[in-house]
VEXLO-31365 format. One record per residue: residue number from 1; residue in one letter; y, z, x of N, C-alpha, C in turn. Coordinates in pm, whole numbers, plus 32768, in hexadecimal, padded with zeros to 4 digits. Each point is the difference from the previous one (the first is absolute). Example, Ala and Ser with C-alpha at 12.3 -4.5 7.8 and 13.67 -1.06 7.14 Angstrom:
<pts>
pos/code/nv/nw/nu/cav/caw/cau/cv/cw/cu
1/a/7DC7/830C/8527/8077/8000/7FA7/8078/8000/805A
2/s/8069/7FB8/7FDD/8077/8006/8052/806D/8049/7FB3
</pts>
This chain:
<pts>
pos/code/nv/nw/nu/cav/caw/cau/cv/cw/cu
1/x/D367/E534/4891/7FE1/8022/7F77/7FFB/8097/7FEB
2/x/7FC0/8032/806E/7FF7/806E/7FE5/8074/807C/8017
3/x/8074/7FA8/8056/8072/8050/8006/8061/7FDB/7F75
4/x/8013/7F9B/7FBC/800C/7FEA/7F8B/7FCC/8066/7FAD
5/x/7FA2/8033/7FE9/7FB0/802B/7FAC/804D/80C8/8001
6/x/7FF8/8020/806E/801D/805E/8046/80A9/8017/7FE4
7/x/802B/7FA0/8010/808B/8001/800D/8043/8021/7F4A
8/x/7FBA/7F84/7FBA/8006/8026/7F6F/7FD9/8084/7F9E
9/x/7F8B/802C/8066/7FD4/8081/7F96/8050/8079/8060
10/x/804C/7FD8/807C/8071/8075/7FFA/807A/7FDA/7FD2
11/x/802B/7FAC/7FD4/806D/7FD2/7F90/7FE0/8023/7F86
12/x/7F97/8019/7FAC/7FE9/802B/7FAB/8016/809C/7FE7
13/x/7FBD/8051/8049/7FD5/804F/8025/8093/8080/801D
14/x/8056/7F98/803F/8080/8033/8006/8035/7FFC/7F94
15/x/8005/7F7B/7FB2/8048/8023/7F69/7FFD/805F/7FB0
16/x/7F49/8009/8017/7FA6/806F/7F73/806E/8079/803B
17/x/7FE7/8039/8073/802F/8076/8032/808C/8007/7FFA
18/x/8073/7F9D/7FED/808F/7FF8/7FDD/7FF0/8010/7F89
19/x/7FC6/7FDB/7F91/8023/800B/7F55/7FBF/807D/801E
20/x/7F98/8068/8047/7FB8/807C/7FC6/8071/804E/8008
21/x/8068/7FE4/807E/806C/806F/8020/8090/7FF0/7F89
22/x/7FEF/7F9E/7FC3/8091/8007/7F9F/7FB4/8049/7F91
23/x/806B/8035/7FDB/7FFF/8080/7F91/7FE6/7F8E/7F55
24/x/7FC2/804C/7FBF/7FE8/7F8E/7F90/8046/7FF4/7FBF
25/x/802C/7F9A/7F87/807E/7FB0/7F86/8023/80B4/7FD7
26/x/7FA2/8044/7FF0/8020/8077/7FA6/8031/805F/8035
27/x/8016/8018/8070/803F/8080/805B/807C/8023/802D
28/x/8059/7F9D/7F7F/8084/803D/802C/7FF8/802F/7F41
29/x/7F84/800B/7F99/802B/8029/7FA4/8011/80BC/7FFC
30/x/8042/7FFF/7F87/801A/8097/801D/8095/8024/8000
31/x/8023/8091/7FD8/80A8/8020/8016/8059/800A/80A0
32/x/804E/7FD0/8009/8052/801B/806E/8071/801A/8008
33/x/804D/8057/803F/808D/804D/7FF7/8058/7F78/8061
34/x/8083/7FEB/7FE8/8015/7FAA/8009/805D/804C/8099
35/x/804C/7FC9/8044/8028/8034/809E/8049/8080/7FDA
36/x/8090/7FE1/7FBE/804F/804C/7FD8/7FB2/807D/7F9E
37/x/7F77/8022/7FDA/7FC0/8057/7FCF/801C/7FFE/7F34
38/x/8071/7FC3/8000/803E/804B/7F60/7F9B/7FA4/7F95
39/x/7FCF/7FAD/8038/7FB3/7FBE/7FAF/7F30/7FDF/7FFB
40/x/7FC3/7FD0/7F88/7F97/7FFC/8041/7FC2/7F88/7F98
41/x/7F98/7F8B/8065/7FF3/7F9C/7FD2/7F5D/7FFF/8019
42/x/7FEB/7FB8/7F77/7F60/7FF9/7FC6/7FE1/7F5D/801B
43/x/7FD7/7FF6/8079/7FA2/7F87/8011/7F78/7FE1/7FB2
44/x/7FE3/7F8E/7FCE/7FC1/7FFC/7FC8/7F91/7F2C/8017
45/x/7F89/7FF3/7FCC/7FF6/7F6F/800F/8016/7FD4/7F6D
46/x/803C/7F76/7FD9/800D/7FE3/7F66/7FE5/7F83/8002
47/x/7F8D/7FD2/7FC7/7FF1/7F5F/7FC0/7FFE/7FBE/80CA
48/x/7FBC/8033/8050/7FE1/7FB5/807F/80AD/8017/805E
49/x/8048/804A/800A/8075/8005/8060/801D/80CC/7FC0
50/x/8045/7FEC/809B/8024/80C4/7FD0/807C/7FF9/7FE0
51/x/8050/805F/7FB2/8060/8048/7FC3/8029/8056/8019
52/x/806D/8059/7FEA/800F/807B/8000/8077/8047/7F90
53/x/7FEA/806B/7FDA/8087/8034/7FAA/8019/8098/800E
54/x/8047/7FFD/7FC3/8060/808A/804B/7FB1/8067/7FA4
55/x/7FEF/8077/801E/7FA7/803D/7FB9/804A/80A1/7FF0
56/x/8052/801B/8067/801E/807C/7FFF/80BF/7FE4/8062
57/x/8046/8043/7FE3/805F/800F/8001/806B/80B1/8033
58/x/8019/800C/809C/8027/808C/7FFC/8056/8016/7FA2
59/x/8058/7FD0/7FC0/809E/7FDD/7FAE/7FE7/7F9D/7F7D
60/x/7FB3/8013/7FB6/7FE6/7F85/7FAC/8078/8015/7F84
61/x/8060/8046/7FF4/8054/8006/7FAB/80B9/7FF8/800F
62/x/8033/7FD0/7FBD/808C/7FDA/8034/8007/80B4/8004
63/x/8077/800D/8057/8055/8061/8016/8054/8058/7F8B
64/x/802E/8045/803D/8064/805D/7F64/8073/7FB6/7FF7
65/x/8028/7FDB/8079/80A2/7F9D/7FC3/7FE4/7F62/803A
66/x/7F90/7FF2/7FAE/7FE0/7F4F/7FE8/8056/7FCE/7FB8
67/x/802D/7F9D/7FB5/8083/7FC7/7FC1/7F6A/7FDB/7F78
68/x/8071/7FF8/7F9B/7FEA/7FAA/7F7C/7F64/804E/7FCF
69/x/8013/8069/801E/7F7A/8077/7FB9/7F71/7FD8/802E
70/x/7FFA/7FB4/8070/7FAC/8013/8088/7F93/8064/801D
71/x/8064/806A/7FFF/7FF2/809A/802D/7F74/801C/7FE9
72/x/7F7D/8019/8039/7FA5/8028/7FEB/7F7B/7F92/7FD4
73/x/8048/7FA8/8011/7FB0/7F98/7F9E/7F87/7FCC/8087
74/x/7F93/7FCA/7FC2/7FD6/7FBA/8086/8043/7F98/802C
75/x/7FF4/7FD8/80B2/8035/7FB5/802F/7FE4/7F4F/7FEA
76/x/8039/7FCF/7FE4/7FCF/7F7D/7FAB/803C/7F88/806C
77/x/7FCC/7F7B/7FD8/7FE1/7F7D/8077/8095/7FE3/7FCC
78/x/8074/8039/8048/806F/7FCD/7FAA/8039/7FA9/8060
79/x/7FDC/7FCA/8076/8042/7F89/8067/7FD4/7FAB/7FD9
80/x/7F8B/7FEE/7F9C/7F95/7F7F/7FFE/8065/7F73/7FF2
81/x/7FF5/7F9F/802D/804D/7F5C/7FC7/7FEF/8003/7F4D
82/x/7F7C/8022/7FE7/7FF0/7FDD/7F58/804B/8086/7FB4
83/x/8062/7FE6/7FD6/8063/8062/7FBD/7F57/8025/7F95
84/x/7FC1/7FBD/7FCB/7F7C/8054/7F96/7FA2/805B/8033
85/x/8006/8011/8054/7FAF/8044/806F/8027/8086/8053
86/x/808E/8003/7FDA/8052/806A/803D/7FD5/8079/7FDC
87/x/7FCB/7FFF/7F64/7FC9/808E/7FC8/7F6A/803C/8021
88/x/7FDE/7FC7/8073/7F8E/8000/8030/7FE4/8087/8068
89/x/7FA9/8049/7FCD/8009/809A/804C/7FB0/7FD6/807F
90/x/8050/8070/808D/7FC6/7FAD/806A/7F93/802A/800D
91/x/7FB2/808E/7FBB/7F9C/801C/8013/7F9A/7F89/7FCF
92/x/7FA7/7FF9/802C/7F9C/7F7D/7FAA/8015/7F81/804D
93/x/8087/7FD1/802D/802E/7F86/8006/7F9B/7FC8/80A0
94/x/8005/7F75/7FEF/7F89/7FA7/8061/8040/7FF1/8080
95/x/8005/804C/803C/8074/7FE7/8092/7FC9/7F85/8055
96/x/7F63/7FFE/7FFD/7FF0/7F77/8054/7FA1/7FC4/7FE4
97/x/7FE6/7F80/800D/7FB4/7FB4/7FD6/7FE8/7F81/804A
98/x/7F6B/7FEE/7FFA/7FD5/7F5C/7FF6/7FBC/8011/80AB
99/x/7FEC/8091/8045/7FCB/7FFB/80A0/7F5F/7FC7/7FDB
100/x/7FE9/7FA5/805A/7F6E/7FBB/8048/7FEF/8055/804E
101/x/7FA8/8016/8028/7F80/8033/807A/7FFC/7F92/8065
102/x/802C/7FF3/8070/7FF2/7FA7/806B/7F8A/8067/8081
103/x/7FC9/7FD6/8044/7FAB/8022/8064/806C/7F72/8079
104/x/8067/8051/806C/7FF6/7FB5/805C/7FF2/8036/8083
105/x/802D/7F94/805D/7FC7/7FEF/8094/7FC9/8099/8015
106/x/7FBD/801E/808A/7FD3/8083/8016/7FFB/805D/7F98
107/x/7FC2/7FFC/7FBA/7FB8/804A/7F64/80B9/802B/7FBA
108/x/8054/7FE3/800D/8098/802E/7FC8/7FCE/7FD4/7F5F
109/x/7FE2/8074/7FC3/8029/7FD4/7F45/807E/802D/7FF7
110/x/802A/7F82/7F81/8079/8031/7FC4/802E/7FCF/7F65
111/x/7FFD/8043/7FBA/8010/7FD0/7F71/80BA/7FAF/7FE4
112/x/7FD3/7F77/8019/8083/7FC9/7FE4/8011/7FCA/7FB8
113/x/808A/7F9E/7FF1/801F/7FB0/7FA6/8045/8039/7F55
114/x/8010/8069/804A/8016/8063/7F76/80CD/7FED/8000
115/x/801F/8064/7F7F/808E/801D/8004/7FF2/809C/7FE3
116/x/8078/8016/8002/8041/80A9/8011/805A/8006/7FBB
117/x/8006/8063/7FA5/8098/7FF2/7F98/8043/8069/8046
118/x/8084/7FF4/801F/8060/807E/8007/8057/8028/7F72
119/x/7FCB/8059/7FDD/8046/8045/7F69/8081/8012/8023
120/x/8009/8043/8060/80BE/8012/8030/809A/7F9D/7FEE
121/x/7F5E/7F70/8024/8075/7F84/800C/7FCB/7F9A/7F99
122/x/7F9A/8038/7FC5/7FDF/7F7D/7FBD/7FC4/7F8B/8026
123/x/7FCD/8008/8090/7FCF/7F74/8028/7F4F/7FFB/804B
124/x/7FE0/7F9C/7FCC/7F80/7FE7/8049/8004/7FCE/8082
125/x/7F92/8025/8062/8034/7FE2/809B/7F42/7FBB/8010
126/x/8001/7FB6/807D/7F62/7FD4/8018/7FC9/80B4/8044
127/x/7F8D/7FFC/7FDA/7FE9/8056/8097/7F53/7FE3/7FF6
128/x/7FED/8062/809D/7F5F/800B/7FF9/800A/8097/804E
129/x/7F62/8015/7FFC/7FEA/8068/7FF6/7F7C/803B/8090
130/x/7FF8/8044/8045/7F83/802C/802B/8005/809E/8046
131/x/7F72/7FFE/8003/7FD5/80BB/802F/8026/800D/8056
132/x/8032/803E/804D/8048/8048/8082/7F93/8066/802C
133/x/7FB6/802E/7F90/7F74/806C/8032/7FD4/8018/7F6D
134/x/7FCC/8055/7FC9/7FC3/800D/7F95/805F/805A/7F79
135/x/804C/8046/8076/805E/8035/7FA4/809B/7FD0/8008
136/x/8010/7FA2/8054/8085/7FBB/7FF4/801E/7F5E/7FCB
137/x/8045/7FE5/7FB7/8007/7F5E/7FD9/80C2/7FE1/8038
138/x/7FBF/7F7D/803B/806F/7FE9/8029/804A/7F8A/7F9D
139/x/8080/8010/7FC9/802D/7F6B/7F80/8056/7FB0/803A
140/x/7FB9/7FA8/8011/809A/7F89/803A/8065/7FC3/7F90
141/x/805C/800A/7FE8/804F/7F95/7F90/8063/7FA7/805A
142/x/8022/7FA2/7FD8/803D/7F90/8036/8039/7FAA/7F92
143/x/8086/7FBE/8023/802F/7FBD/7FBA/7FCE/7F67/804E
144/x/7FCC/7F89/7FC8/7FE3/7F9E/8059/7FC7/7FE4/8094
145/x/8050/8051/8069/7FB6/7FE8/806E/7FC4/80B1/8027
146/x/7F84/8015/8043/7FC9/80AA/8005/802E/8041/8072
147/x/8011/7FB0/807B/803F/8042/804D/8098/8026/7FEC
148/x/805A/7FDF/7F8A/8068/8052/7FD8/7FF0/806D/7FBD
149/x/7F8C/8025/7FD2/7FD8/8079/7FB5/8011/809B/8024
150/x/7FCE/802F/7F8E/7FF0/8063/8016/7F6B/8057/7FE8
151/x/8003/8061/804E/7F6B/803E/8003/7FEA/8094/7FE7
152/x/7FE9/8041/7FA8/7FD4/808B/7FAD/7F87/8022/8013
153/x/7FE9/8097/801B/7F64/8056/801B/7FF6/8034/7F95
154/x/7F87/800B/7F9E/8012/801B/7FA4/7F62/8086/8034
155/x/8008/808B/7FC1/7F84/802E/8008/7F99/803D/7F96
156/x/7F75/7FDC/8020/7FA8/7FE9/7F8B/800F/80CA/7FBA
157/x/8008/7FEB/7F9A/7FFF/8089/7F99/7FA5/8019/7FA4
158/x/7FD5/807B/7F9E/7FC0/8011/7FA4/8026/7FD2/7FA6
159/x/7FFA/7FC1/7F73/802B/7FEA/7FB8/8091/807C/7FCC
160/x/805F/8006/8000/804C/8039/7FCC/8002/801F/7F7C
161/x/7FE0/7FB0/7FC7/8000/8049/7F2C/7F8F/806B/7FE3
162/x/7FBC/8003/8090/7F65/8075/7FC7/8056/8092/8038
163/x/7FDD/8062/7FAC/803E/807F/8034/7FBC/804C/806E
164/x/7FFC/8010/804B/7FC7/8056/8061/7FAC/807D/7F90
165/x/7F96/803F/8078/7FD2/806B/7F92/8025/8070/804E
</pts>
């Protein structure tokens, strides 16, 4: 009985101390520069699952010899499938959506179950998400199965729209 007893309150005991070490639902909120640097994405929690949208942009404007008077304009969701949606500026736009907060095996959190839009191509991909350390997030996207995926470091930033003083 008494190794029962013993045995259970260090099964417990181990759990408490596995959930103290995962980082909480809220600690991947905040801006992050995306691998390639040119971009920067505003995590956020909405209605119980996290989000994110594009917030800042190194290039947010077509070029000088864009076609059909382009030229200067902001860069807009023009791959999207919904031809109504095309006029959609990418600044603002919801790049991902619908991540859960999972706590698994050996304290591993990871906000999954989410999707990832690629503006480039127009398509939503699955992915999930977790901390690599406090200032790195690592993004998985996957089409159907995850070990065909792919995996991006993204690193945590100041908000970009505030001006430095």
């Amino acid at each position: 009985m008494i190794r029962r007893f013993a045995l259970a309150t260090a099964l417990v005991v181990a759990s408490m101390t596995a959930l103290a070490d995962a980082p909480p639902p809220a600690a991947i909120v905040g801006f992050w520069r995306t691998a390639k640097g040119g971009a920067v994405i505003h995590l956020v929690e909405e209605h119980g699952s996290f989000v994110a949208r594009l917030v800042w942009l190194e290039s947010d404007r077509y070029p000088a010899d864009a076609p059909r008077g382009m030229a200067g304009q902001p860069l807009l969701d023009r791959h999207n499938p919904d031809a109504s949606k095309r006029d959609r500026p990418l600044i603002g736009l919801r790049l991902i959506k619908g991540l859960d907060y999972r706590v698994r095996d050996n304290d591993r959190a990871r906000w999954e179950n989410g999707q990832v839009y690629d503006p480039g191509r127009g398509k939503w991909f699955d992915c999930y998400l977790w901390l690599a350390d406090h200032r790195h997030l690592k993004l998985h996207g996957y089409v159907g199965i995850p070990a065909l995926g792919r995996t991006t470091t993204w690193t945590r930033v100041p908000d970009p729209r505030v001006a430095a003083d």
